[in-house]
ROTORBA-112314 format. One record per residue (C-alpha): residue in one letter; x, y, z. Coordinates in nm, 4 decimals. Each point is the difference from the previous one (the first is absolute). Example, Ala and Ser with C-alpha at 12.3 -4.5 7.8 and 13.67 -1.06 7.14 Angstrom:
BEGIN
+-------+----------+----------+----------+
: semar :       c1 :       c2 :       c3 :
+-------+----------+----------+----------+
:     a :   1.2300 :  -0.4500 :   0.7800 :
:     s :   0.1370 :   0.3440 :  -0.0660 :
+-------+----------+----------+----------+
end
This chain:
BEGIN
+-------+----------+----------+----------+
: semar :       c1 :       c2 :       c3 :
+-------+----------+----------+----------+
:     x :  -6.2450 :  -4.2735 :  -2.4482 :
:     x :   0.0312 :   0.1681 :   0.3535 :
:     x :   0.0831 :   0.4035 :  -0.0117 :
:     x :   0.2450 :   0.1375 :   0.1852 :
:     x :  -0.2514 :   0.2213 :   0.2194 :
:     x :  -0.1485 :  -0.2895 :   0.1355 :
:     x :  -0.3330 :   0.0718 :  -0.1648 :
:     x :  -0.0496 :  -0.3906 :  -0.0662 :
:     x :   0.0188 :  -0.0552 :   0.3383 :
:     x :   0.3428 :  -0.1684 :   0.0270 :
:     x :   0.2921 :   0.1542 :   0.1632 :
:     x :   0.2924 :   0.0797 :  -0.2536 :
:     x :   0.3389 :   0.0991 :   0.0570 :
:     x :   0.3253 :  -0.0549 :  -0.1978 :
:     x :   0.2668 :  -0.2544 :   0.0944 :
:     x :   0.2419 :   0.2993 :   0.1171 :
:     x :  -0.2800 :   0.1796 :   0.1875 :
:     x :  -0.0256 :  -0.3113 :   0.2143 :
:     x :   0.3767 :  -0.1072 :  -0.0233 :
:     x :   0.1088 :  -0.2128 :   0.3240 :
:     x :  -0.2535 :   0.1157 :   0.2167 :
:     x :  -0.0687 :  -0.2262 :   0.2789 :
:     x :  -0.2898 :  -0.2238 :   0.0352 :
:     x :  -0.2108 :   0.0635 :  -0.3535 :
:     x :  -0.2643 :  -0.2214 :  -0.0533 :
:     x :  -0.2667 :   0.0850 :  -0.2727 :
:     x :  -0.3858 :  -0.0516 :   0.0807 :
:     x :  -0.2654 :   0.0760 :  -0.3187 :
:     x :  -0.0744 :   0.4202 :   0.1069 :
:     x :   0.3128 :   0.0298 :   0.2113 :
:     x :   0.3801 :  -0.1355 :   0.0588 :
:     x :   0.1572 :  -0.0245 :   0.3989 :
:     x :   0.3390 :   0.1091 :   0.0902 :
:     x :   0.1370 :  -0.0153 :   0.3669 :
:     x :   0.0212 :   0.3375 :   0.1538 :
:     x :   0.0772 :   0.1583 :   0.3967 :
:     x :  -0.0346 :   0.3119 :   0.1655 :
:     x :   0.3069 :   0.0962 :   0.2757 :
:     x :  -0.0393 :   0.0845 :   0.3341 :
:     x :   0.3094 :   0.1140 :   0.2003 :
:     x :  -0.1526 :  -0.1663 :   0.3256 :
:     x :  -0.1804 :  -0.2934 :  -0.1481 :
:     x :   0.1853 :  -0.0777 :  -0.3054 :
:     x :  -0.1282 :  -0.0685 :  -0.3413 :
:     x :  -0.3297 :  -0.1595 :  -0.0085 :
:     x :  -0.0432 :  -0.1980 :  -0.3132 :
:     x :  -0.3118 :  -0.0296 :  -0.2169 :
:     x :  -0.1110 :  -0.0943 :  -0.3679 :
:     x :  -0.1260 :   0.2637 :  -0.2284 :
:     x :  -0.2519 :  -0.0532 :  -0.2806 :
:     x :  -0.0016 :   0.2117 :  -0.2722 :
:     x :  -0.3575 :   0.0053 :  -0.1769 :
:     x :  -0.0299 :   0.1621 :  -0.3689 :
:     x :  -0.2792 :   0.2188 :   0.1413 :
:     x :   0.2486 :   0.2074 :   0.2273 :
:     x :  -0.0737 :  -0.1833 :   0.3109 :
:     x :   0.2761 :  -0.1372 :   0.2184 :
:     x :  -0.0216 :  -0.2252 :   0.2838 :
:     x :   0.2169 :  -0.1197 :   0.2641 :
:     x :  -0.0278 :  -0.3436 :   0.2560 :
:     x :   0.2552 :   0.1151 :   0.2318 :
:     x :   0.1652 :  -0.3165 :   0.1585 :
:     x :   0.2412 :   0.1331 :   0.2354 :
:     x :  -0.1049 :  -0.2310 :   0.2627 :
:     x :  -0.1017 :  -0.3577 :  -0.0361 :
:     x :  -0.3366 :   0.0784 :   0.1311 :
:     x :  -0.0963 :   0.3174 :  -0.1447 :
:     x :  -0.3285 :   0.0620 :  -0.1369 :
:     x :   0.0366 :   0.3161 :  -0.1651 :
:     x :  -0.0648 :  -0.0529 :  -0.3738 :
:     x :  -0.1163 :   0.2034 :  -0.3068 :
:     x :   0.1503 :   0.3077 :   0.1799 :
:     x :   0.0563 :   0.3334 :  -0.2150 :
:     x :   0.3741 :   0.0955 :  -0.0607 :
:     x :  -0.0311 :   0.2983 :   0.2352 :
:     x :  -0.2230 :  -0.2224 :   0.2850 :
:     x :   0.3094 :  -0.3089 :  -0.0072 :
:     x :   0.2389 :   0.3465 :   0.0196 :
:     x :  -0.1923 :   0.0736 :   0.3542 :
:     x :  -0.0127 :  -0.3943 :   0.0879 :
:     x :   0.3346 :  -0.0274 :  -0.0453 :
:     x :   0.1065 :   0.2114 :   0.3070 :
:     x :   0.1758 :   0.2629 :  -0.2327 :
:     x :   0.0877 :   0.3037 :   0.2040 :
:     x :  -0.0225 :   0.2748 :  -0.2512 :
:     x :  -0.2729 :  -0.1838 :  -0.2678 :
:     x :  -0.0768 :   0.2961 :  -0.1898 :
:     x :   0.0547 :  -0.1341 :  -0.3882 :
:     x :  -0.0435 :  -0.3467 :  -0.0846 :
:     x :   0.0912 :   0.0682 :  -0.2926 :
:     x :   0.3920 :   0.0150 :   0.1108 :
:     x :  -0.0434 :  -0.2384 :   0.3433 :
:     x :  -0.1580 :  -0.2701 :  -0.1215 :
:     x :   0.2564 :  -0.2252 :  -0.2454 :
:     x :   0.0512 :  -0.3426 :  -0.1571 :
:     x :   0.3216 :  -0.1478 :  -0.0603 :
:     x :   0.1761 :   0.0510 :  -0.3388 :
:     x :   0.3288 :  -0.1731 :  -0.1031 :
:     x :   0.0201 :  -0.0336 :   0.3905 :
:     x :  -0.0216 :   0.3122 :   0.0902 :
:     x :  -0.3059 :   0.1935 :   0.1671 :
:     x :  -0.1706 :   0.2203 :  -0.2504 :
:     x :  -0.2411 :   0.2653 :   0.0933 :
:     x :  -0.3309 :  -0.0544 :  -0.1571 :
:     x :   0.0195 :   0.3608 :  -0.1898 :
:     x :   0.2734 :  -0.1196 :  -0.1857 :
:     x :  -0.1011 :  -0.2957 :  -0.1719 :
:     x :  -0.2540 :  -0.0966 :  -0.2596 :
:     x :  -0.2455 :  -0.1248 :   0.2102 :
:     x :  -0.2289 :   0.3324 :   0.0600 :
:     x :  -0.0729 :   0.0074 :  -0.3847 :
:     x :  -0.3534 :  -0.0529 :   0.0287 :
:     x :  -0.0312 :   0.1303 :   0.3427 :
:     x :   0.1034 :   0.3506 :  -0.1379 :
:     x :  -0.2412 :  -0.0469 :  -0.3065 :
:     x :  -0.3062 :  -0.0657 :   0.1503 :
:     x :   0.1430 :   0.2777 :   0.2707 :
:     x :   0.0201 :   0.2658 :  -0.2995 :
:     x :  -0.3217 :  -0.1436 :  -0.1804 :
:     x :  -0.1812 :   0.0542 :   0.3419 :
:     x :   0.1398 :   0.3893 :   0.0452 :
:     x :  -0.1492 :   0.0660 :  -0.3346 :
:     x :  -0.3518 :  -0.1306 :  -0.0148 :
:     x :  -0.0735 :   0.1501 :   0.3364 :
:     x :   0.0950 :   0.3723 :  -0.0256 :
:     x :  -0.2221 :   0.2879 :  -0.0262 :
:     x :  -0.0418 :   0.2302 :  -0.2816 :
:     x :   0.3151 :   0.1682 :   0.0669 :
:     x :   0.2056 :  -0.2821 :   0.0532 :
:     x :   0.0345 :  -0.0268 :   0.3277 :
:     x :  -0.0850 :  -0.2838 :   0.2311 :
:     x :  -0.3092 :   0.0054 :   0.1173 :
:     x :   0.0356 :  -0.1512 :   0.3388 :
:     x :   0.0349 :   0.3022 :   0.3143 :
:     x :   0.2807 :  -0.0382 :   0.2316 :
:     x :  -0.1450 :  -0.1758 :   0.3326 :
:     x :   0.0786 :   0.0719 :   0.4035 :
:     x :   0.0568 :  -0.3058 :   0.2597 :
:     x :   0.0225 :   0.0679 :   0.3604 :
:     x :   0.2356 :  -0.1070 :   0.1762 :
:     x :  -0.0598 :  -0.2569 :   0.3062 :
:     x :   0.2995 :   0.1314 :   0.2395 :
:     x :  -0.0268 :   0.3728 :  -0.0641 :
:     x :  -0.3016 :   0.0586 :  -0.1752 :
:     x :   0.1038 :   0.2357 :  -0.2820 :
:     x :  -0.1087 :  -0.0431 :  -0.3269 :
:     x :   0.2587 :  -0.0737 :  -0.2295 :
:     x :  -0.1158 :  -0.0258 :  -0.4057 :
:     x :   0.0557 :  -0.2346 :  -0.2415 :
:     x :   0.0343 :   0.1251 :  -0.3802 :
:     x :  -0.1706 :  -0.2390 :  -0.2172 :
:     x :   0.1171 :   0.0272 :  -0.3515 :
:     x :   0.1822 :  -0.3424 :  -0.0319 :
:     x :  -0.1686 :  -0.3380 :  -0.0287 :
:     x :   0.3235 :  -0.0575 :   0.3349 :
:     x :  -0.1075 :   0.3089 :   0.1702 :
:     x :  -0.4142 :  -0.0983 :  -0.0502 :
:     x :   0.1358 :  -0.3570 :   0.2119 :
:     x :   0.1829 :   0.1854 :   0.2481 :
:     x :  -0.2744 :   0.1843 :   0.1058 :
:     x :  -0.2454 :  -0.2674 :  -0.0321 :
:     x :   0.2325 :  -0.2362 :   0.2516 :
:     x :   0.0263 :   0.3096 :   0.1949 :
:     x :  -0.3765 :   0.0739 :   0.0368 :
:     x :  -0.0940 :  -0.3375 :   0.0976 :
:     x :   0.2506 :  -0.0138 :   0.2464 :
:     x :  -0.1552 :   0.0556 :   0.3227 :
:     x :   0.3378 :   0.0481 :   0.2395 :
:     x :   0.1624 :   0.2412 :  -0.3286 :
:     x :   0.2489 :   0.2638 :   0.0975 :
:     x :   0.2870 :   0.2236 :  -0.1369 :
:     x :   0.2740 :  -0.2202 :   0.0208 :
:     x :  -0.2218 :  -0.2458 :  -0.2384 :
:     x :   0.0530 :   0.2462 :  -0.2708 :
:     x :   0.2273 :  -0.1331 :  -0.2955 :
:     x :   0.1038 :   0.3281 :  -0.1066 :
:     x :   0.0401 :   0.3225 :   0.1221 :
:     x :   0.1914 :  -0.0425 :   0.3013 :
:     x :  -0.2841 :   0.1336 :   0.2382 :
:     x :  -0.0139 :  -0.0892 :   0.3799 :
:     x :  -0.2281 :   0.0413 :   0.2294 :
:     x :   0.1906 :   0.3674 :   0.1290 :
:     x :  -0.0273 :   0.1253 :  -0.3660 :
:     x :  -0.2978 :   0.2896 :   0.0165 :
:     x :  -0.3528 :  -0.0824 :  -0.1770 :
:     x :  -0.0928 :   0.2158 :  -0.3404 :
:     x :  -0.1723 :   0.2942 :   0.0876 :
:     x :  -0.3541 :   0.0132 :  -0.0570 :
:     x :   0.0313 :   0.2163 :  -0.2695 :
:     x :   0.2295 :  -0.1884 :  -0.2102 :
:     x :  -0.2083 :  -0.3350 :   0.0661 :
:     x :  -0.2884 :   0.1454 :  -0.2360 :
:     x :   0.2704 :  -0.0219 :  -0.2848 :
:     x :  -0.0800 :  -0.3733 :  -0.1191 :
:     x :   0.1037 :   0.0333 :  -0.3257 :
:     x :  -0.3437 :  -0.0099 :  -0.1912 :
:     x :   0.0365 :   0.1058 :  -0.3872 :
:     x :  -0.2918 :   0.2089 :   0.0156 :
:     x :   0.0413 :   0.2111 :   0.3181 :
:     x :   0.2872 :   0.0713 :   0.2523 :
:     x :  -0.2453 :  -0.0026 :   0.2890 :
:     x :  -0.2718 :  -0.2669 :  -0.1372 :
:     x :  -0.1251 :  -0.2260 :   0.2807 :
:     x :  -0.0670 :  -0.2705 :  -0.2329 :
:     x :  -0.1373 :  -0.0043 :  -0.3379 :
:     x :   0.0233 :  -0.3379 :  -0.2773 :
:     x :   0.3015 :   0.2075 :  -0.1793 :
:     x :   0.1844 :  -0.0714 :   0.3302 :
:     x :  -0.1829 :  -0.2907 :   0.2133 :
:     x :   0.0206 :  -0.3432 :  -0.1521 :
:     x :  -0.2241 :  -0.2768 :   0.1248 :
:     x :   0.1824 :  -0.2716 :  -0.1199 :
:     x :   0.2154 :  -0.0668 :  -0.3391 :
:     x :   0.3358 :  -0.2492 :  -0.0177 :
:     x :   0.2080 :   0.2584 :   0.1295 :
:     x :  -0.1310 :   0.0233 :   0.3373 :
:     x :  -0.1252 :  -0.3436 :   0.0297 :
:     x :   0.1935 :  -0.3786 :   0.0160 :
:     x :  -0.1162 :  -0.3327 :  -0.0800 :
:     x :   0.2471 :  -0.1569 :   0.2849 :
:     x :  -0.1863 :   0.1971 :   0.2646 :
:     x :  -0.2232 :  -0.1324 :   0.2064 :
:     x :  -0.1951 :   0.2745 :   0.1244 :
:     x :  -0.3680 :   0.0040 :  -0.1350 :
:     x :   0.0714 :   0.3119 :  -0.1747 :
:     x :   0.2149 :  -0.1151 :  -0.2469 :
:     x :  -0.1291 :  -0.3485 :   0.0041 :
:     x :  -0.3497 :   0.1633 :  -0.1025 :
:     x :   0.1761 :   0.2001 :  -0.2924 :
:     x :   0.1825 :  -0.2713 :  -0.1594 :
:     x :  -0.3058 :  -0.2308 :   0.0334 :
:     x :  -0.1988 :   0.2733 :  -0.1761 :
:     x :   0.2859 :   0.0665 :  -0.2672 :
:     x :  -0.0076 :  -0.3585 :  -0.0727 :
:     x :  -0.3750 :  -0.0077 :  -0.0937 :
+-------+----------+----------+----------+
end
């Protein structure tokens, strides 16, 4: 009998939770629906989401007949899209639903994505409660100020992972906060404030500084970073 968490492996949702959505097809761990992202100057590009019963969630973007781009987070098909404000994927990325575009927040479909979210946030706190990853700086390529990333979200942790390894980043890359490049950089005083559970001022300590965990690393990246973790988590 499969459980409704998705503990068994298999992906379960309800015959109204899925009603008329476009494209479903059902694999063993996940089920595919048809879903798009909008850009005002490019137009919707169209992909198909899988929805895995361990949280993960994958899209092969197909907006041209050549594209290449598969296995793409929500937020990183949000950015290939062309979408001129992508700041939550959450409400720009849809599927279609009795015809109508449907934003993903408001469906069924993040279920397990918000479980293994939540289950994440709560075996990787410190004592207190708090996460334990430290908010991070990036410099930015066009003005070089350091603008910083807050890292208490399995979506924030990606945002400033994409961010670090992106060599040409700047402020207009930013997917919240609407910062530019003429915004002023934190003062050097406040940038000592990381948001460490055991001291204000700490300038790293394991209550704040995480070396790896499934918050702040992704098994659809490709860096060696996260490709080592997962092949260690595995063994």
């Amino acid at each position: 009998m499969e459980n409704d968490d998705g503990r068994d492996g298999a992906v379960v949702f309800s015959g109204e939770e899925l009603d008329e959505i476009s494209g479903l097809k059902r694999g063993g761990d996940y089920i595919e629906v048809t879903c798009g992202c909008t850009s005002h100057r490019y137009g919707d590009a169209v992909g198909t989401l899988r929805v895995f019963a361990g949280g993960d969630l994958e899209i092969n973007c197909e907006c041209t007949p050549g594209c290449q781009e598969d296995k793409l987070t929500p937020a990183a098909f949000e950015k290939h899209s062309g979408r001129e404000t992508a700041r939550k994927w959450k409400s720009n990325v849809w599927v279609i639903a009795k015809g109508e575009k449907v934003p993903l927040s408001k469906t069924a479909l993040l279920k397990y994505y918000n479980q293994a979210s939540k289950n994440a946030k709560s075996s990787n706190k410190s004592q207190n409660g708090r996460p334990c990853h430290r908010d991070e700086f990036v410099r930015c390529t066009r003005c070089n100020k350091e603008r910083r990333f807050r890292l208490r979200t399995k979506e924030e942790c990606r945002i400033h992972h994409d961010a670090f390894a992106d060599i040409n980043w700047k402020c207009a890359d930013l997917p919240y906060d609407k910062i530019t490049c003429d915004n002023e950089e934190e003062r050097a005083s406040r940038k000592v404030y990381r948001g460490c559970s055991r001291s204000p001022t700490c300038k790293g300590c394991t209550s704040c500084v995480c070396f790896g965990c499934d918050i702040c690393r992704f098994s659809d990246c490709n860096c060696q970073t996260c490709i080592d973790f997962t092949r260690n988590a595995e063994t």
